[in-house]
C-alpha positions in Angstrom: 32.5 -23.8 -5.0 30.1 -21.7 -2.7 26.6 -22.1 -2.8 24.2 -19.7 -3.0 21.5 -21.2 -0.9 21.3 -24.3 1.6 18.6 -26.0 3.0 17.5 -25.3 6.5 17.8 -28.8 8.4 21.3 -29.4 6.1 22.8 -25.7 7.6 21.6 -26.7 11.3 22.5 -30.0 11.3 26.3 -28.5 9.6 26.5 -25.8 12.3 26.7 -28.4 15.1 22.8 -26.2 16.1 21.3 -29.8 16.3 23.4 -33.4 16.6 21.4 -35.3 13.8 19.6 -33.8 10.7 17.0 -35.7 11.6 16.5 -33.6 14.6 16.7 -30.5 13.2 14.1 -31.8 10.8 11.9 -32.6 13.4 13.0 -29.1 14.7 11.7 -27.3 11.8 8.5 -29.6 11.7 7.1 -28.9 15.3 7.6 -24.9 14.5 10.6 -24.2 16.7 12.9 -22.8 13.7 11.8 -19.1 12.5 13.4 -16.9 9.8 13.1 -13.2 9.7 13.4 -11.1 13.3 13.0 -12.7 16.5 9.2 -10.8 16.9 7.8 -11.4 13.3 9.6 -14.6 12.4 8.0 -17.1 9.8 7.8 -20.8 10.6 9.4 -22.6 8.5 9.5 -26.5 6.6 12.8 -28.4 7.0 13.1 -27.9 3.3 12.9 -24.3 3.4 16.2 -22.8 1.3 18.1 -20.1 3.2 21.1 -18.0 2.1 23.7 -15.9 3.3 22.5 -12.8 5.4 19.1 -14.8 7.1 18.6 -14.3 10.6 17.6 -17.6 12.1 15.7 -18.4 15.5 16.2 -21.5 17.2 13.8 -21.9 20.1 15.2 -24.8 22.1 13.2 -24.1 25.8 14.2 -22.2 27.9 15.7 -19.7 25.7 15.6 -19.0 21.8 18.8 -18.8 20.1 19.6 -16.3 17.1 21.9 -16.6 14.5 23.4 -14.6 11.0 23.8 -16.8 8.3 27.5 -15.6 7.2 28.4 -18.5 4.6 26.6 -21.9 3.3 27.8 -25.5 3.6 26.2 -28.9 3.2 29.7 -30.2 5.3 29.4 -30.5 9.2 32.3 -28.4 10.1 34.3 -28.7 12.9 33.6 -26.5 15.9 36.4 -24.3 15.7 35.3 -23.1 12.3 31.7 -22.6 12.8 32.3 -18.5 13.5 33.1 -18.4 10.6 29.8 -20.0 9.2 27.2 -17.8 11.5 27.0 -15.2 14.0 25.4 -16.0 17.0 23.4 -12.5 18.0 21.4 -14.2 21.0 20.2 -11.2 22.8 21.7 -11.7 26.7 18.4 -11.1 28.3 17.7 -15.0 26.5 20.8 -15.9 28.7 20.0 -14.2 31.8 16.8 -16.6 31.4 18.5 -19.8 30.9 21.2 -19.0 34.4 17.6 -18.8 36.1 16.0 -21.6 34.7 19.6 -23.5 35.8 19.1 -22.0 39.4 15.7 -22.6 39.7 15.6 -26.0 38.0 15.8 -27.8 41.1 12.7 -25.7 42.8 10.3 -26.3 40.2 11.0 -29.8 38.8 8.5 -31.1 36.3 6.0 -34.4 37.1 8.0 -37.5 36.2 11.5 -36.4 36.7 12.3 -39.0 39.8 13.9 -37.9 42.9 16.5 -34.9 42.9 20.1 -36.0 41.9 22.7 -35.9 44.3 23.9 -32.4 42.7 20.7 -30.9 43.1 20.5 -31.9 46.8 23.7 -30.1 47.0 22.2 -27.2 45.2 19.1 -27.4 47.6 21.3 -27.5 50.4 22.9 -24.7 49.4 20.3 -22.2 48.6 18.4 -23.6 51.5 21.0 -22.2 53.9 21.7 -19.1 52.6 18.1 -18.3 52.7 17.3 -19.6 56.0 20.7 -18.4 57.5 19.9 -15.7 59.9 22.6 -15.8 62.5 20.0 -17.7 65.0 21.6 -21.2 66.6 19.0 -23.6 68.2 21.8 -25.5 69.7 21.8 -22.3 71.8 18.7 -22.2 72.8 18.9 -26.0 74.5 21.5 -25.3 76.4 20.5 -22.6 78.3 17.4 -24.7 79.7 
């Protein structure tokens, strides 16, 4: 039996969006799920209905995600049949902005966060040297003295 309509933190929560209803609850309650165009989207409560056709905005920071409601269930579904569920039209610039934040995270690291991980050293490393790699050699430069 298809349903006409679903509730918002029910269809999240069934789309694998969010890994608890209870966090897409809090989602919804704190503003970050929209319905309507990504510009002119209205917040909405947790117990907001939707139905098939919606356009849905999921800001999760960085980036906010956009999906077509294509069918209802109150059943979490497996990953593999989610397409079938929604289409996710996330615009790529939103993309482009989360492989920067990724680069950058390591740069601009937020108050609190504790020493670099021994990935991002690597990553600093990295982007360090190819920066600062101009061809110069200061072992070079000592032996010539």
């Amino acid at each position: 039996m298809a349903k006409d309509e679903e509730r918002i933190d029910k269809w999240l929560w069934a789309m694998r969006i969010f890994k608890t209803r209870t966090i897409a609850t809090e989602a919804c309650k704190k503003g970050r799920i929209t319905i309507g165009d990504s510009e002119n989207g209205v917040i909405i409560k947790p117990s907001r209905t939707i139905k098939v056709g919606d356009i849905i905005n999921v800001r999760k920071p960085p980036i906010t995600y956009t999906f077509r409601v294509k069918a209802l269930t109150e059943n979490r579904l497996g990953a593999k049949l989610v397409p079938e569920y929604l289409d996710n039209i996330t615009p790529q610039s939103q993309y482009d902005l989360l492989e920067v934040v990724k680069i950058s995270g390591f740069i601009d690291r937020r108050k609190g966060l504790g020493r670099p991980t021994k990935r991002e050293g690597r990553e600093l490393a990295r982007f360090t040297q190819d920066v600062y790699d101009d061809g110069w050699d200061f072992d070079d430069l000592e032996d010539d003295e």
